[in-house]
N, C-alpha and C positions, 0 to 999 in steps of 0.2 A: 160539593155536598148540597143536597136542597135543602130550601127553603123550612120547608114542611118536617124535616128530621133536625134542624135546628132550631126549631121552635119547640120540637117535645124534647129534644133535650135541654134547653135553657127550662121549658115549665117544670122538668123534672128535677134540675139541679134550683130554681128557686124554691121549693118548697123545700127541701133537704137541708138547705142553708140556712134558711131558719126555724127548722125542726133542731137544728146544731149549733145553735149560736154558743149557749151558755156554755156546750162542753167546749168549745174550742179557744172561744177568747180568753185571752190571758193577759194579765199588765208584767212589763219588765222583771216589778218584784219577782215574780215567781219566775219567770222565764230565763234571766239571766243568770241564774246559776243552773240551767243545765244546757247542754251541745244540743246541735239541733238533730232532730230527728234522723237527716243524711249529715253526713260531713262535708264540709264547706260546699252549704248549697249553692247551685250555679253551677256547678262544672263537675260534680260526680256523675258515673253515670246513668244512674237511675234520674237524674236532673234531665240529661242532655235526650235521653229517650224523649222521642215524640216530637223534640224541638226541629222549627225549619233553620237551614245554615241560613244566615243573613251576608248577601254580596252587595256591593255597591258598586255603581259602574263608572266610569268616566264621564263626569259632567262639566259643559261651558263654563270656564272659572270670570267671575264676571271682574272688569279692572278692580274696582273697590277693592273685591278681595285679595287680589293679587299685587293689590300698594299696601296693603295693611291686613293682617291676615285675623283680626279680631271682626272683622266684617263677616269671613266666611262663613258659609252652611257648616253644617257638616259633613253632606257632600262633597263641596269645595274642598275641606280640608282634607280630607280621605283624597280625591285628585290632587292635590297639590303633592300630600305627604309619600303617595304611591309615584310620581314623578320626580320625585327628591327637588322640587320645586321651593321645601319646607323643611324644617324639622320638626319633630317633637318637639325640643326644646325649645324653639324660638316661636312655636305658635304657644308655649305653657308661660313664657316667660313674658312674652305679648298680654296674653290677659293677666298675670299677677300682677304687672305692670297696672293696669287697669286698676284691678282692683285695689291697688296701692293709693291710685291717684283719686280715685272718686266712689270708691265703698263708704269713706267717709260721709259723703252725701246722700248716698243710695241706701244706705244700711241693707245692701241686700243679702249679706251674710252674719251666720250667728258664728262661727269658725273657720276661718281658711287655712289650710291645711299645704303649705305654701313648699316645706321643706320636702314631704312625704310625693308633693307633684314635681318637683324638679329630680327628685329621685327615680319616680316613674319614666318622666319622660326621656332621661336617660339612658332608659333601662329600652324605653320605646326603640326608640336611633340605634342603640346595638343589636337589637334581635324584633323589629317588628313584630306584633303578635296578630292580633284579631280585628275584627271588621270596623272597630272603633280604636285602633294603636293609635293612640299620641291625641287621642281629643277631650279637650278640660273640657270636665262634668263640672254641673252645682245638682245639690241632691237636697232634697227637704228636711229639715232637722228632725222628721218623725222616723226617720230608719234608720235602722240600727246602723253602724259602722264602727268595727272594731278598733280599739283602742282611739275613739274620737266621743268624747262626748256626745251624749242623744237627750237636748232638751225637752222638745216639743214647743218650744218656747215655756214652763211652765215652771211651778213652785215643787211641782211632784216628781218633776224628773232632772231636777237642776243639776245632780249629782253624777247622771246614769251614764256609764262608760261600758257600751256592749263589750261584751266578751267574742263577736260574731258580726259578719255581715250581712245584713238582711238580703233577702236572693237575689230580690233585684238590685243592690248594690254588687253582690259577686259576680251578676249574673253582666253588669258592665265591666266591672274590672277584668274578668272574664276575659272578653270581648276586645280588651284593649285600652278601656275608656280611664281615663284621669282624673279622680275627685280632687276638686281644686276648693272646694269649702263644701259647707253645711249653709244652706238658704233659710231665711227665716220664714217664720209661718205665725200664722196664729195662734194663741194659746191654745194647746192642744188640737188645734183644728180646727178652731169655732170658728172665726172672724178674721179680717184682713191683717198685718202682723202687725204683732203691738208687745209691747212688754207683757210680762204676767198679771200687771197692775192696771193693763189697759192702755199706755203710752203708746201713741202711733213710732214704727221705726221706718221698718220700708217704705218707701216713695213710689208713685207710679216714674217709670224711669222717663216720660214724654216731660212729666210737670215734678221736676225735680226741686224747684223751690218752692214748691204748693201744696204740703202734703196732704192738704184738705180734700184732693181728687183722688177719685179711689181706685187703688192699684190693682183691687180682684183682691180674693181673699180664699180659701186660708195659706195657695201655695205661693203667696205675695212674693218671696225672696227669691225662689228659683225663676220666679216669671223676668223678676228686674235683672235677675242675672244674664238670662242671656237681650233681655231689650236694651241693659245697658250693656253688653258685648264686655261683658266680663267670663263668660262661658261660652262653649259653642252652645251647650243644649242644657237642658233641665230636667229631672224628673220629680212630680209631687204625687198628692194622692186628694182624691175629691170623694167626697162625706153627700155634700149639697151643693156643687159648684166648683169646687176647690182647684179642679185645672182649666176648664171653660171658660171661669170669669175670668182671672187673672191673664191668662191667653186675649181677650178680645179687650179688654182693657188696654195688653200692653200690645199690641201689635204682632201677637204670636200667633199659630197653628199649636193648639192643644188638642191633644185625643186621648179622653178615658175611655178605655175598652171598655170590653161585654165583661160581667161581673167571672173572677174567673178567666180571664184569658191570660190575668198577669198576677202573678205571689203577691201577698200581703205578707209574707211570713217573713217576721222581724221589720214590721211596723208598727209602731205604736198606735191601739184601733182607737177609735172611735165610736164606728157601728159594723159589726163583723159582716152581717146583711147587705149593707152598703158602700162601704169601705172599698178603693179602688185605686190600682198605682198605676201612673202612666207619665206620656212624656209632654212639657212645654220644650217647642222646636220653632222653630224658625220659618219652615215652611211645612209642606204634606210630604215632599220628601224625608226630610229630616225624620220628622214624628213615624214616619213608616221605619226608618231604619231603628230608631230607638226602641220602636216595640215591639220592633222582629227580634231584638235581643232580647228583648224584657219578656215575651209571650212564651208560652207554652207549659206544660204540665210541670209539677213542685210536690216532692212526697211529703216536705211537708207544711202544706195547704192544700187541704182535702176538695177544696172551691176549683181546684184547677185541671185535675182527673176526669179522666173520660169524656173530653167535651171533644167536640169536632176539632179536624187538624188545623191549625194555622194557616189562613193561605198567603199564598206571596204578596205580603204588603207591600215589599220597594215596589215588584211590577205595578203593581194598581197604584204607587206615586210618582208613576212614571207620565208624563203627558202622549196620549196619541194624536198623531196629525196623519191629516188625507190630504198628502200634497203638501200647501204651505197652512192646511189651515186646522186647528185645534180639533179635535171630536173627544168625544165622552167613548172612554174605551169599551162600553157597552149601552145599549138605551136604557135610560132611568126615569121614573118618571119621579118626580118633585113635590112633596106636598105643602101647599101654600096654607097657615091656618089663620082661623077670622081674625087671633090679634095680632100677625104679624106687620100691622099699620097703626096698631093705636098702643096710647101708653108710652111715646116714645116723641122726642121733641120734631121739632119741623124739619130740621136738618138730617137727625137721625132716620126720620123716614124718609126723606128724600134719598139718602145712601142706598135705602134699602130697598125702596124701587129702582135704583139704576142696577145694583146688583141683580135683581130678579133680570131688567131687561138684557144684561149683559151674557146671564146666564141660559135667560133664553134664547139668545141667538150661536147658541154653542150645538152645533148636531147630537142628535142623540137623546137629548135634555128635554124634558116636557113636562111643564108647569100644571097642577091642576091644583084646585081652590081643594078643602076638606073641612069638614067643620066637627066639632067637638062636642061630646055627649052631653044631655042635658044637668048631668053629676059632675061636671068635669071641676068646678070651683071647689066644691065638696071634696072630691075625691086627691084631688094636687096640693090642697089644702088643709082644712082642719087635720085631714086624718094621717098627716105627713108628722105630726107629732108626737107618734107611736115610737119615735127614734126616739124620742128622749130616754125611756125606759132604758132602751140596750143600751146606750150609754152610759147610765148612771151606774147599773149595776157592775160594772169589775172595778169602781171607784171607791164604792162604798167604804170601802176602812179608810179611802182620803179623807172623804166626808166627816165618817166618827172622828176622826183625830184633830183635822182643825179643816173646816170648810172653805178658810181663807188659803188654802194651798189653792186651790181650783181658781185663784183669781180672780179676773173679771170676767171669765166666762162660768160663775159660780151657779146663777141661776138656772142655766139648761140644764146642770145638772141637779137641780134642786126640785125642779119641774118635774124631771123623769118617775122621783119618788114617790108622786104624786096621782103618776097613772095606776091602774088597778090591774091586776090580772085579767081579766075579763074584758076592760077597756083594750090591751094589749091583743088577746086574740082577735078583738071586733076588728082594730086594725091589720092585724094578717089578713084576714077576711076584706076586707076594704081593697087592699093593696093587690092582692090576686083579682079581685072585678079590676082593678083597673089596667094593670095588666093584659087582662082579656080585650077589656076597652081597647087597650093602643094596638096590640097587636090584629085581634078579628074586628075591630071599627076600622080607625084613624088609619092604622098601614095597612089594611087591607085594601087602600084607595092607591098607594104609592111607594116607591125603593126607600123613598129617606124624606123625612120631614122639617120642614122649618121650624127654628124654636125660636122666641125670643130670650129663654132663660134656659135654666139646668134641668127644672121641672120639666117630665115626670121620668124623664130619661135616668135620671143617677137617683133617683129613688126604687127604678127596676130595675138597674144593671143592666141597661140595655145602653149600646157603646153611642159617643155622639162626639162630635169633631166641632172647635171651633176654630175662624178663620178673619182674616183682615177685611172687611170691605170699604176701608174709607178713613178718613179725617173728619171730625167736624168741633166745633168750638165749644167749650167748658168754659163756664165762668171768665175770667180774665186771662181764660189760656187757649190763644187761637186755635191752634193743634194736638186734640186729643185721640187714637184711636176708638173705630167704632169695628164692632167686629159681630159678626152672627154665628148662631149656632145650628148644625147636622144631625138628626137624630136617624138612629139605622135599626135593622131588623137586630138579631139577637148573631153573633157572633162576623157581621158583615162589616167591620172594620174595616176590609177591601172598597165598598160601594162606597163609604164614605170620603178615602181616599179619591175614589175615581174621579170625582164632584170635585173636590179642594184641589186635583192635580190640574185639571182641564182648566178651573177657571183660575187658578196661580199663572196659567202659562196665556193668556190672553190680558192679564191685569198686574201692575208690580205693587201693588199698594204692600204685599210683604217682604218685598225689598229695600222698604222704607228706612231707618233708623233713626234715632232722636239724637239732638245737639249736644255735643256733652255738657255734663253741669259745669256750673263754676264753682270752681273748688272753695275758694272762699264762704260761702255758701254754708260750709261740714258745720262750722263752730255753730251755728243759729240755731240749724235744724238739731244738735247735737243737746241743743238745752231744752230740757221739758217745757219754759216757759212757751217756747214757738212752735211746738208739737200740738196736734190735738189729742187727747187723751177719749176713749171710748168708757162710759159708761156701763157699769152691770146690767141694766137694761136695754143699753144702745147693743150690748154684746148679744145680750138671749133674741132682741128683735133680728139680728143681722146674723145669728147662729147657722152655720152648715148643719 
């Protein structure tokens, strides 16, 4: 599909999406008592219409994996499990095991759901099923999962026990895949995970006695699940960040797709506009396979119809070589932008110049500088707070009833009340220039852009990949992941792919893994006194 047909279809579906906000969003209250629109989304077939089959092929199982299978991709485990190499149940019982021994330290789950996966995986070994049989999920506690509680982390939803699983939960069980807990998040999505009250729980899993270092935010819990190798893979959803930061924090490959390529339907929203569910993985492999299950059209999420077909992820995380040496499985060109060297400590940009140089000696790859319009602080900026409104508004009766349900992330929604009608279309208005900005400016110079942050990509829904490039030292902690971010055209998930395969298969730095904690360790981090606790204002400054 070109370029040019997926560009008026993304301008056509962004403006309809928030022509639609108000009628479509809805909070639990009203939604959980009724079925969803199809029956058990994910595998009816009005779901499966449209959708590409996701295969996976035989890939090098590295020792690690193969002395301990909590190491493995999930690749790996797909090779091991199709070579009866493994079981289901000894690779489900491997990571409960895990999470038995050092969740306590990690808090990276709000529910593990321990009985219902040794059930699965049993189930797996006698009758293999789909392109994910027998591989422990963690899933973010904002989607729904039937008969599992669905907090958000928060006061308003403490109670909430879907009737339903949200698609993309079907749409891996589906597939094969084994939820093994509920990962924590941030209150409702705002901020890195913390109680409702603001209490930090998740840890970055590199600095597991430090919770001072920040883990990414808001899909914190699925992030540490799989960097502490308590899961094969993750799935969260990002507002402002929410799968990118945590990704490059913890030493992961995170990709939120194009707005639209993957259900939100039976997620707890956010911002219906922005709102976006994808996978924390392991590497570009991985993330390709998890959103080739997770992608494709949902009757009911209107955001997901009539967009162009899904193309073959796995292929494009697949690496090409000529001979023995790596190439980019098509030429791309790279756009470098002015602050990708400032704002960022000595070390950090030294990573980040070896990556470019690494990157550019990869065939096919070609570096060119771009520079950014003279609105662009304006525009990434003040007028990014247009979110708050959509926000606020399907909360309102929390609000009327007691304000202190909303927690510590009280004030973005207090904020929202506060914009005006009028303020609210300035920014549609706003948001569409800039739109135009990135796609006829900034990419109209190159395939895929550098970022140093989430901005302005998960504000347009335009898809962006993050990736490991390095180590460098945090406060008293030698060893913390640095990771950069991919920003792509409007449904080119594959290009971004192409870029993280090439240069995974030239560099291992996501191969990495962190030392396990010391268990001793649980009881400290376990008491508020040794926790840092976030602030109602430290929350709305740090809000998705």
């Amino acid at each position: 599909m070109s370029r040019a047909y997926n560009r008026r279809v993304f301008l056509a579906r962004s403006a309809s999406v928030a022509a639609g906000a108000a009628a479509v969003t809805a909070l639990p209250a009203a939604a959980a008592s009724a079925a969803p629109a199809a029956a058990s989304p994910g595998t009816s077939p009005a779901d499966l219409a449209g959708r590409r089959q996701v295969t996976v092929p035989d890939v090098d199982v590295r020792p690690a994996a193969r002395q301990d299978p909590t190491e493995a991709t999930v690749a790996e485990a797909v090779t091991l499990l199709r070579h009866r190499k493994l079981t289901a149940v000894e690779l489900v019982e491997a990571h409960l095991r895990r999470i038995a021994a050092f969740d306590p330290v990690y808090q990276a789950f709000n529910a593990v759901t321990a009985d219902a996966a040794r059930d699965a995986a049993k189930a797996a070994d006698r009758h293999p099923g789909g392109v994910l049989s027998g591989i422990p999920l963690c899933v973010k506690d904002n989607y729904y999962t039937a008969g599992v509680t669905t907090t958000a982390n928060s006061f308003v939803f403490e109670n909430f026990v879907p009737p339903y699983d949200a698609t993309s939960v079907a749409r891996l069980k589906s597939a094969g895949g084994i939820v093994v807990g509920k990962g924590q998040m941030g209150p409702l999505a705002t901020t890195r995970a913390t109680t409702p009250n603001g209490t930090v729980t998740t840890v970055n899993a590199w600095t597991p006695a430090d919770p001072s270092v920040d883990p990414g935010g808001s899909s914190t819990g699925p992030a540490c699940s799989v960097a502490g190798r308590m899961a094969c893979s993750s799935i969260g959803t990002q507002t402002g960040g929410s799968i990118v930061l945590p990704s490059n924090q913890q030493n992961l490959t995170g990709l939120k797709p194009t707005m639209g390529r993957t259900s939100i339907y039976g997620v707890i929203p956010l911002s219906y506009t922005r709102d976006h569910s994808g996978p924390l993985a392991r590497d570009a492999l991985d993330a390709a396979i998890m959103l080739g299950v997770l992608a494709g059209p949902d009757p009911n999420d209107p955001r997901t119809l009539g967009l162009p077909a899904v193309p073959d992820l796995v292929t494009a995380a697949l690496p090409v070589r000529r001979g023995t040496k790596v190439v980019l499985r098509r030429p791309t060109t790279i756009g470098v932008p002015p602050d990708y060297f400032t704002g960022a400590s000595a070390n950090v940009v030294a990573l980040r110049h070896a990556f470019l140089d690494q990157l550019a000696s990869i065939p096919g790859a070609r570096l060119v500088d771009v520079s950014y319009p003279a609105d662009w602080d304006l525009m990434t900026g003040t007028f990014n707070n247009v979110r708050l409104s959509e926000r606020t508004e399907p909360f309102l009766p929390y609000l009327r009833q007691d304000p202190k349900l909303l927690g510590v992330s009280v004030l973005s929604w207090l904020q929202g009340l506060f914009l005006s009608g009028d303020e609210w279309i300035t920014g549609q208005r706003a948001k569409n220039h800039l739109l135009r900005e990135v796609l006829d400016g900034v990419m109209a110079h190159c395939d895929v852009l550098l970022q140093t942050g989430p901005v302005p990509f998960d504000i347009l829904g335009l898809p962006e990949l993050a990736m490991p490039i390095g180590f460098a030292p945090s406060g008293a902690n030698p060893k913390v992941p640095v990771g950069t971010i991919l920003g792509g055209a409007p449904y080119e998930e594959d290009r971004l792919l192409e870029v993280a395969a090439a240069y995974q298969a030239v560099t291992s730095w996501h191969t990495e893994r962190p030392a396990d904690p010391v268990a001793t360790a649980a009881p400290n981090l376990r008491t508020g006194a040794t926790r840092p606790r976030l602030t109602a204002e430290e929350a709305a400054a740090t809000s998705a």
